[in-house]
N, C-alpha and C positions, 0 to 999 in steps of 0.2 A: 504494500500500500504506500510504502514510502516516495518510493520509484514514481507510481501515479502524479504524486504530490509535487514531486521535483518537475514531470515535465508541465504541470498545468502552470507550474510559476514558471516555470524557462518561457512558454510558448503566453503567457500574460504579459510576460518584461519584454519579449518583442514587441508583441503588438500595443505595449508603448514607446516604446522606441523607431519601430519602421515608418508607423506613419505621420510620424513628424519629417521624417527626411524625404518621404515621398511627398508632401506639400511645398516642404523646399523646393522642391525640382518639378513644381508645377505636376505633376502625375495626378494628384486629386485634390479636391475640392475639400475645403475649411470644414464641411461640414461632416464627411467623411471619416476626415483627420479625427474631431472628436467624438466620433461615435467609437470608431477603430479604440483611440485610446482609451475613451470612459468602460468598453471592455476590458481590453486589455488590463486597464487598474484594477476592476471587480475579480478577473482570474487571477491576477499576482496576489493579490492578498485573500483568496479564496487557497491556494496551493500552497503559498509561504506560509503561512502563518501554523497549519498544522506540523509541513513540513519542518519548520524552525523551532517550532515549538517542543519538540518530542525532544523528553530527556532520552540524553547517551544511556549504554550499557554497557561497564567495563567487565571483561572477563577475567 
């Protein structure tokens, strides 16, 4: 389950990051850009936070 966690926050930290630079470079529209991103924030902190959350286990 951890695994899960890790790629929903990798593939949420994209999709704040891409489409900021694809607005840069004219590719899409403002409006786009923050819908892309107001996702993209919901899954980062939907996958981080469990993932980061979880205490270690030392053996």
């Amino acid at each position: 389950m951890k695994n899960f966690y890790k790629i929903v926050a990798v593939v949420g930290l994209t999709m704040t990051l891409v489409p900021s630079l694809l607005f840069y470079f004219d590719v899409i529209e403002i409006g786009q850009m923050k819908l892309y991103m107001a996702v993209g924030t919901v899954l980062w902190f939907s996958g981080a936070i469990p993932w980061l959350g979880q205490k270690r286990t030392q053996n």
